[in-house]
C-alpha positions, 0 to 999 in steps of 0.5 A: 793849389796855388794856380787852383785858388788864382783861377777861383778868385779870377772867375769871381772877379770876372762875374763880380767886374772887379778885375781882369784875369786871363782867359786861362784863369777863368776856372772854378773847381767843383766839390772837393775840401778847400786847402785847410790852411789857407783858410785862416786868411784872406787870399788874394790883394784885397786891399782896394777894400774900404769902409762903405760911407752913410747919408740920408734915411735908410728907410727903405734900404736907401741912403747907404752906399758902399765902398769899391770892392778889393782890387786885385784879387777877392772881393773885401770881407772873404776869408778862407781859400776858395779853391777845390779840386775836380772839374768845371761845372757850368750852372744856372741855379744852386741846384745845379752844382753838387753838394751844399759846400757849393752854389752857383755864382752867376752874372746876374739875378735874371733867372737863368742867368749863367754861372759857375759853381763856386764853394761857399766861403767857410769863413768871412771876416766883419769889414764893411762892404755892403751888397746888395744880394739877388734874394733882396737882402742888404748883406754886410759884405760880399763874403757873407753873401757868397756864403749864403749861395747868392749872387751880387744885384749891387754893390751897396745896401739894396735899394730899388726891391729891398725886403722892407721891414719894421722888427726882425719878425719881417725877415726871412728867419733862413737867411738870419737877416734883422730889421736895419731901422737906421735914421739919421739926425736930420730925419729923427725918431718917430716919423714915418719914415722908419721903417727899415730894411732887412740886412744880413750882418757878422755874428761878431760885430767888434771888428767891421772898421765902422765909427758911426755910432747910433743911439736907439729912439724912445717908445712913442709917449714914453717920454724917454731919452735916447738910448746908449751907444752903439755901433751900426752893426749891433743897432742892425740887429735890434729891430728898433729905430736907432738914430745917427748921432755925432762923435761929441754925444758919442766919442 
């Protein structure tokens, strides 16, 4: 099992260009049920892992970049052991790799482009890693995407094609994505520029690493102040324009 899990995370090393694996390693096994007990943690060194930075308007999925990916081993925000036992299958589309547990892991969004199937991580954590995902999506971190069944575009919030949105009613409601209308302080509320982004965020916001702290804007002419507190990753999930403020206005 433990050579199983070394020959999965290399292979997602090797299409993701996080790390070097030998040839031998370069395996992923298709269906069977993944080892139940390392699926309460991580496997492999994900220490490289770090907290994407922020800067500049996130109108249209610009302004955020994210952090390297874990080195060593799986990429940040995985959990759960990926290996599963049977043969290799080589594909080319999620339809070409048995059962809903797996998708196909290629090493590009071109169509056609060639993969292996992988099993969907039955767990992920909340750290902060974005990735850009073939479908468009910005995805809080790559384990999240994984378990979505697609494959990485870029490493930080998507930019060139993002699906761009102004409320959540713009976002594909399959893949449980909401509309980031995230702005900071030097670009303000209420201009035209807020527009957002359609991101893929953890159900549990409480423990991504993330300080940056953002308060809602006010409707147009209502004459209000900005809204309470919050982190970024609940402001992602409102659909409403949030602004960037300090950590004086937000300790």
């Amino acid at each position: 099992m433990k050579r199983q899990a070394t020959r999965v995370l290399c292979t997602l090393a090797a299409l993701a260009a996080v790390g070097a694996c030998d040839a031998a390693d370069v395996h992923v096994f298709a269906a069977g049920p993944a080892d139940a007990a390392g699926m309460a943690g991580a496997t492999g060194d994900s220490a490289g892992a770090g907290s994407a930075g922020m800067g500049g308007a996130i109108s249209g999925g610009a302004g955020i970049s994210g952090a390297g990916t874990g080195g060593g081993g799986a990429p940040a925000g995985l959990g759960g052991d990926f290996s599963a036992g049977g043969g290799d299958t080589v594909c080319h589309r999620n339809a070409d790799c048995p059962g809903e547990t797996l998708f196909c892991l290629t090493e590009s969004c071109e169509p056609g482009a060639p993969g292996v199937c992988t099993l969907r991580p039955p767990i992920c954590d909340s750290t902060l890693q974005f990735v850009c995902g073939c479908d468009h999506l910005t995805y809080w971190n790559p384990c999240l995407l994984y378990q979505h069944g697609f494959s990485k575009s870029a490493d930080g919030t998507c930019e060139v094609g993002a699906k761009l949105c102004r409320g959540n009613n713009d976002c594909p409601p399959m893949s449980g994505s909401t509309c980031a209308r995230l702005q900071t302080s030097d670009v303000g509320c209420g201009t035209s520029a807020d527009q957002g982004a359609c991101w893929v965020t953890p159900s549990d916001c409480s423990m991504t690493g993330d300080t940056l702290q953002w308060q809602s804007c006010p409707p147009p002419g209502s004459g209000s102040g900005l809204g309470p507190c919050t982190s970024t990753c609940m402001a992602a999930k409102v659909g409403r324009p949030f602004i960037q403020v300090d950590s004086a206005t937000c300790p």
